[in-house]
C-alpha positions in Angstrom: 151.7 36.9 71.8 148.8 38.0 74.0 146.7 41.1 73.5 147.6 43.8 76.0 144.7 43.9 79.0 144.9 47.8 79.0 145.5 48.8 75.2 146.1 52.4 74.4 142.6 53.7 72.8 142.9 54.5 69.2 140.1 56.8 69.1 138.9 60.1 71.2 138.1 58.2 74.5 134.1 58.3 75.3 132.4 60.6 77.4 132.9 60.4 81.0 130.4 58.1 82.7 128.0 60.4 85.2 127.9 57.0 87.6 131.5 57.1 88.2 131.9 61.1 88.8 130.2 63.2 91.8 127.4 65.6 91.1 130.5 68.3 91.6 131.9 67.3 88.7 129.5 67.0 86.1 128.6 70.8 87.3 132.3 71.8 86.8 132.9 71.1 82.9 133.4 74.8 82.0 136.3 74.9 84.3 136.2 75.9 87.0 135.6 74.3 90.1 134.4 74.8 93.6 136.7 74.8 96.3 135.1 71.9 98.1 135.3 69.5 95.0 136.9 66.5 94.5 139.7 64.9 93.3 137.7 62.8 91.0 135.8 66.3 89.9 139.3 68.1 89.7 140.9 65.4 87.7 138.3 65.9 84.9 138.7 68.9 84.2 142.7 69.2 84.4 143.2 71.6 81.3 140.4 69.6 79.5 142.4 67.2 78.7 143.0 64.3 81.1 140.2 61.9 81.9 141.2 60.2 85.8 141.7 56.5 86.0 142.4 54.4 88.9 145.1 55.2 91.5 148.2 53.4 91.0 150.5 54.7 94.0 150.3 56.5 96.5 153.2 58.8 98.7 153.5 61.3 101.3 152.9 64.2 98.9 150.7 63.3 95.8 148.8 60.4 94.8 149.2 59.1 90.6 146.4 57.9 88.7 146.4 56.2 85.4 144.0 58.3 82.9 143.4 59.1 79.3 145.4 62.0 77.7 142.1 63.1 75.2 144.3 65.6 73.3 147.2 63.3 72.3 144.8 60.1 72.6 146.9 58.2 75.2 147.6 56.4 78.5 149.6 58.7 80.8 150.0 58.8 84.5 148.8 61.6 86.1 150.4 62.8 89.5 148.6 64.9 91.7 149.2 66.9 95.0 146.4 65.1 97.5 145.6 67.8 99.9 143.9 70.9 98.1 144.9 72.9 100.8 148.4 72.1 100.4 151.2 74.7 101.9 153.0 76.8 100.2 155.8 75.0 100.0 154.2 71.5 99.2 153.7 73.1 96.1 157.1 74.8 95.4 158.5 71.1 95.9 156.3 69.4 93.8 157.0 72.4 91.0 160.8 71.8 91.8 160.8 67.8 91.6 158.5 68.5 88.5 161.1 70.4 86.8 164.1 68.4 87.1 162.2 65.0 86.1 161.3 66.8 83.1 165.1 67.5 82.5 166.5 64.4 82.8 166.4 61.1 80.0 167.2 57.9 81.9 165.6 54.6 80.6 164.6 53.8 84.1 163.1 57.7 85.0 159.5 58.3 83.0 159.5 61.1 80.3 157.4 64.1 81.6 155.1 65.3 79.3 152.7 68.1 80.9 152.9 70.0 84.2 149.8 72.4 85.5 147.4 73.3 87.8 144.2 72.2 89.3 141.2 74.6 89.4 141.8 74.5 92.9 145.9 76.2 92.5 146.9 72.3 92.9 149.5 71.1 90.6 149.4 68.2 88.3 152.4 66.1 86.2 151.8 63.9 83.6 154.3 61.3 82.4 154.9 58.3 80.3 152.4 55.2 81.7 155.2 52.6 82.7 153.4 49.3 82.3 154.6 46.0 84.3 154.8 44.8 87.9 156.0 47.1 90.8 159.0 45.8 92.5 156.6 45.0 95.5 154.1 42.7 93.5 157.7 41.0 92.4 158.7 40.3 95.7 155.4 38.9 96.6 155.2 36.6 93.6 159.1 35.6 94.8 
């Protein structure tokens, strides 16, 4: 059996590295944020909790990352709206496709585990981490 290449930590993860975060965000720990920061800034501080990974998709609407859940100790996937100026109703869409994920169990639909907000009045999901190839890498490797 081979070890996984991205295995779920088993301690606290570390501290985040300064190198791979703007100056924004190593000013913004207490919370709160300026409104010209980042994601990468924003995504650090999501409810202390959620340390931003690499993007993993990408839509019309919001962008996912992989990151660390600190609290719980785990790989989730974090979605996030992309524009921090988003309207109105961007955000009451992604609070009303947030809600009904979180409401349905379906082996093939990711278990939602947090929803919230950005300093910035952004929102966030996390979910379950599904790990494996997308259906596009399939057909590529076809």
């Amino acid at each position: 059996m081979q070890a996984d290449p991205n295995p779920v930590p088993t301690q606290a993860a570390p501290p985040i590295d300064p190198q791979t975060v703007d100056a924004t965000a190593a000013q913004t720990f207490d919370g709160t944020a300026p409104p010209h920061a980042t994601v990468s800034a924003l995504a650090t501080l999501v409810a202390g909790r959620y340390e931003l990974r690499e993007k993993i998709a990408e839509g019309g609407m919001g962008a996912v990352h992989r990151a660390i859940d600190r609290k719980l100790t785990r790989e989730v996937a974090l979605k996030l709206v992309k524009n921090p100026d988003a309207s109105d109703n961007t955000r009451r869409r992604f609070h009303e496709e947030s809600r009904i994920t979180g409401q349905l169990q379906h082996p093939a639909i990711p278990p939602v585990h947090d929803l919230g907000e950005l300093p910035d009045g952004r929102p966030y999901l996390a979910m379950k981490l599904i790990k494996g190839r997308t259906l596009t890498s399939t057909a590529l490797s076809s």
